[in-house]
C-alpha positions in Angstrom: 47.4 28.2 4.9 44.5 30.1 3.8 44.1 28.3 0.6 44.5 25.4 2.2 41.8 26.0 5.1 39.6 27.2 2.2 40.1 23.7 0.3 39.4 21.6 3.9 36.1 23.5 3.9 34.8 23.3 0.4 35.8 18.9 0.9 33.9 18.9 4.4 30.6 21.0 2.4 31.2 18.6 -0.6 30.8 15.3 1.3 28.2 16.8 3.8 26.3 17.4 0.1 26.7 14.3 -1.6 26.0 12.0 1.4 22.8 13.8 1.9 21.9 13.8 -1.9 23.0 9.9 -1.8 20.4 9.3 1.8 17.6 11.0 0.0 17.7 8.6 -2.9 17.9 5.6 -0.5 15.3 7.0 1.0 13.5 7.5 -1.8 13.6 4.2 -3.6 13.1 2.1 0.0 9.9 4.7 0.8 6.7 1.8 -0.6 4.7 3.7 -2.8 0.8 4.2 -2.4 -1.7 1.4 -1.2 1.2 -1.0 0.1 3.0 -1.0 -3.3 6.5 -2.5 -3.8 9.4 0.2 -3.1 11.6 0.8 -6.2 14.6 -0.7 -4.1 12.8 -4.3 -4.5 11.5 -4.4 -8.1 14.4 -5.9 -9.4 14.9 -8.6 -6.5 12.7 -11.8 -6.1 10.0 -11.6 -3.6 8.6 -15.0 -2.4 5.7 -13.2 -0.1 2.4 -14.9 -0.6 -0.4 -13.0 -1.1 -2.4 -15.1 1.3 -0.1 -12.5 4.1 -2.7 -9.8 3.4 -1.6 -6.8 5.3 2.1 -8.2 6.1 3.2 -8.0 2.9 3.3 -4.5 3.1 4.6 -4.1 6.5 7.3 -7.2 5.4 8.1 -5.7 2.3 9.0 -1.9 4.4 11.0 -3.5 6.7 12.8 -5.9 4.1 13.5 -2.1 2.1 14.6 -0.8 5.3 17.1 -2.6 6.3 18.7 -2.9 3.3 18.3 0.9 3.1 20.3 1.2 6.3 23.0 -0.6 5.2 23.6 1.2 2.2 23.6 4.7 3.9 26.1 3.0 6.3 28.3 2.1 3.1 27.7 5.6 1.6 28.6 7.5 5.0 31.5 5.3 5.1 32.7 5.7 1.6 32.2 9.7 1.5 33.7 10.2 4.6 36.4 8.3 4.2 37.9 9.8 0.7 37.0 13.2 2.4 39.7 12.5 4.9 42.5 10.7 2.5 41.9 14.1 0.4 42.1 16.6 3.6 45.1 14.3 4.8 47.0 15.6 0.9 45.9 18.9 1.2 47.8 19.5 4.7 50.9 17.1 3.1 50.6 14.5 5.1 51.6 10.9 3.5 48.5 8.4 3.1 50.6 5.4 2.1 50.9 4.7 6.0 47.6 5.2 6.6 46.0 2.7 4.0 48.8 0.4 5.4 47.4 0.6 8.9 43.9 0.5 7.5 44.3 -2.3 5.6 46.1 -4.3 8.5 43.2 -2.6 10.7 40.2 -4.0 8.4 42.3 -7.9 8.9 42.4 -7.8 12.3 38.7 -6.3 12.9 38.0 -9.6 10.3 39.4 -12.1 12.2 38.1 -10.5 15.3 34.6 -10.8 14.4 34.0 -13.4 12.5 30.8 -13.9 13.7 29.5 -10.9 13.6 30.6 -10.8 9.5 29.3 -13.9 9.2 25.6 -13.2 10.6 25.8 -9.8 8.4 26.7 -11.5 5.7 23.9 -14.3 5.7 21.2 -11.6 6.7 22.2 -9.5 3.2 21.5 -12.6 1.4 18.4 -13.8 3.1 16.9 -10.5 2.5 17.9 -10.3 -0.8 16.9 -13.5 -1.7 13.9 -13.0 0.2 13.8 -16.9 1.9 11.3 -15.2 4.5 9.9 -11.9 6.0 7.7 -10.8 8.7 4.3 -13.0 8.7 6.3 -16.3 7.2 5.4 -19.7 9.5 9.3 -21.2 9.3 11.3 -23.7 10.6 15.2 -22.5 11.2 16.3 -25.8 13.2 17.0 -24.2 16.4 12.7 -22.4 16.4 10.2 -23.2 14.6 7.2 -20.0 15.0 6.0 -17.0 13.1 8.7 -14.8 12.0 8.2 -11.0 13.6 11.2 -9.4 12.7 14.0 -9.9 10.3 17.1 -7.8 11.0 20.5 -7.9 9.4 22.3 -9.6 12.1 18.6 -12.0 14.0 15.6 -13.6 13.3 13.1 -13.1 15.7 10.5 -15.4 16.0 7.7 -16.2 18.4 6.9 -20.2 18.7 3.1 -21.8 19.2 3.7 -21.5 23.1 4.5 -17.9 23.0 8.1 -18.0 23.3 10.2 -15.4 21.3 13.4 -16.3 19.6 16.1 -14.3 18.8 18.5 -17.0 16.4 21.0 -15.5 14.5 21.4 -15.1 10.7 24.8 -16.7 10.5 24.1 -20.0 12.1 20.4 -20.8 10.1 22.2 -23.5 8.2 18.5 -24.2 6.4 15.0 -22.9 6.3 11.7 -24.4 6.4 8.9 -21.9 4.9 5.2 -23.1 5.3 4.2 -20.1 3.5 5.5 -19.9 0.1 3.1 -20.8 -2.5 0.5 -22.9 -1.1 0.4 -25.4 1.7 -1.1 -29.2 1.8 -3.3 -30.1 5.0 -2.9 -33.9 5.7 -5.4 -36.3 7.5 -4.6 -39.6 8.7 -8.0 -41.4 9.5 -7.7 -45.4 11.5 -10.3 -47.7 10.3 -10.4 -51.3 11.7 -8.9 -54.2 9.6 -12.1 -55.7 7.2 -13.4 -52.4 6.5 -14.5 -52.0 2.8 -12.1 -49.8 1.6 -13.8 -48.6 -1.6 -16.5 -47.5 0.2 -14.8 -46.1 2.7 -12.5 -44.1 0.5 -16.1 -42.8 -1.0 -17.6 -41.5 1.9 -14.1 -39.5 2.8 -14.0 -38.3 -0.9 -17.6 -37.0 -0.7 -18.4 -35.3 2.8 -14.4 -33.8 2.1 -15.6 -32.0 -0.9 -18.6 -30.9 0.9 -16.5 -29.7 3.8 -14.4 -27.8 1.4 -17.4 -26.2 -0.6 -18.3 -24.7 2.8 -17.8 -21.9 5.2 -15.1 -21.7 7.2 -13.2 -23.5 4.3 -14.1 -22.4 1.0 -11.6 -19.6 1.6 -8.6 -21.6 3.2 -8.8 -24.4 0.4 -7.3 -23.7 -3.5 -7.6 -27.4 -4.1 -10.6 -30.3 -4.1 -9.3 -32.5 -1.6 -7.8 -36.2 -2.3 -8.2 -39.5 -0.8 -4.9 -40.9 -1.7 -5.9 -44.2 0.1 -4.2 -46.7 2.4 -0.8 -44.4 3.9 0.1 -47.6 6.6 -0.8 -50.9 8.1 -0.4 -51.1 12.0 -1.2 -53.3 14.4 -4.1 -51.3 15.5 -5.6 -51.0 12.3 -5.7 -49.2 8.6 -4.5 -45.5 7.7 -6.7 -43.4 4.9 -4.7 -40.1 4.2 -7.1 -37.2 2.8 -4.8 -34.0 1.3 -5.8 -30.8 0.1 -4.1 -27.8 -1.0 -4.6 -24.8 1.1 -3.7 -21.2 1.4 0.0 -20.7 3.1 -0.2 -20.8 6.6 -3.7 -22.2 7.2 -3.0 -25.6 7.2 -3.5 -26.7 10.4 -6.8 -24.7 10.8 -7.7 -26.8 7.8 -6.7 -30.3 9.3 -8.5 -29.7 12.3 -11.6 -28.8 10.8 -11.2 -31.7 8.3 -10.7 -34.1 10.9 -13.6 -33.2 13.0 -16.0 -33.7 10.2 -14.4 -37.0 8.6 -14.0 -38.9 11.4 -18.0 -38.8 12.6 -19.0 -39.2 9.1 -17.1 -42.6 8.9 -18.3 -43.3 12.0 -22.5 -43.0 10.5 -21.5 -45.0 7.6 -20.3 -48.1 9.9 -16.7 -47.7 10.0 -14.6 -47.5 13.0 -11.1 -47.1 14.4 -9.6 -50.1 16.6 
């Protein structure tokens, strides 16, 4: 019995030891190094954060390290714990075989019970990993459309252009819509009357847009010269001119607006108008 207590102890010390060793390397490879760099957990997975976030990529890339730090000390608690008490089970001569039975009939039953729960775990793991979006991201998920805020294993929360904050949850985002990857494209649609010279109309856009962009507030936002493509539609009203231009992610519609307000009165001097 002695032995036996002795052997229960040194398992219990053994797993309290290794599960703490195991935490403190999680923590230490999901910990971002100095000045916001990238924690060792990530350098191996693809990161899709633009640098246009500024000072959410750090705070996305802790949180993205975190979670996926918590659920690996969950799978290492788990784990540990769990041979510790199939080993103490043999030391006191109990049989296991039943018990992995049960488990295993256990782990279908808790499957089929929460499906949905699996499901939204299961799709959070991979959106993380994959890094589709993170804190700071302007995204479309079908049922919201907002500025992510937090991404969690099992929701998304996201706050909308009114305010409102959505919780939608990982397992039913059957696509994603992310304005800020890469770069973004500001589009202006400008009427002009039917008769209008085109060609010169297409010259005075191309002009006072490139003087727009060479400006303050824009110089920043824009990574492009802008484009006159040209005629977008006919309506009954009139012509459409679209104008493009590549801009930063996420500053799009701060670029359309200013575009617009200084296209439209320029057409407007050289003669043209909208019907």
């Amino acid at each position: 019995m002695l032995a036996g207590a002795i052997k229960i102890v040194v398992i219990l010390i053994a797993a309290f030891i290794l599960r703490a060793m195991l935490r403190k390397v999680i923590d230490r490879i999901t910990t971002p190094g100095k000045e916001g760099k990238k924690p060792g957990l990530l350098k191996p997975l693809r990161e899709r954060a633009p640098q246009a976030l500024g000072n959410l990529i750090s705070e996305r890339r802790e949180q993205r390290a975190r979670t996926i730090g918590s659920v690996l000390k969950s799978i290492v608690t788990i784990l540990i714990f769990g041979i510790a008490f199939l080993e103490i089970m043999i030391v006191v001569g109990m049989d296991i075989t039943p018990v992995l039975t049960s488990a295993g009939i256990l782990g279908v039953a808790i499957g089929f019970g929460a499906q949905n729960l699996v499901k939204d775990f299961l799709a959070g793991m991979f959106m993380l990993l994959e890094d589709q979006y993170g804190v700071g991201d302007v995204v479309d998920l079908g049922p919201a459309t907002g500025t992510v805020e937090a991404v969690a294993l099992r929701t998304t929360t996201i706050r909308d252009t009114g305010g409102t904050v959505w919780y939608v949850r990982n397992g039913e985002i059957l696509r994603v819509g992310n304005s800020s990857q890469g770069f973004a494209v500001a589009v202006v649609d400008l009427p002009l009357s039917y008769g209008a010279n085109l060609a010169e109309a297409t010259q005075v856009l191309d002009r006072t847009a490139r003087e727009v962009a060479d400006k303050d507030p824009l110089k920043s936002d824009i990574t492009a010269k802008p484009e006159v493509l040209g005629v977008e539609k006919f309506t009954p009203e009139g012509i459409t001119l679209r104008v493009t231009v590549k801009t930063r992610p996420g500053r799009q519609w701060a670029v359309q607006r200013n575009l617009r307000a200084q296209l439209m009165p320029a057409l407007e001097e050289a003669g043209f108008t909208a019907k």
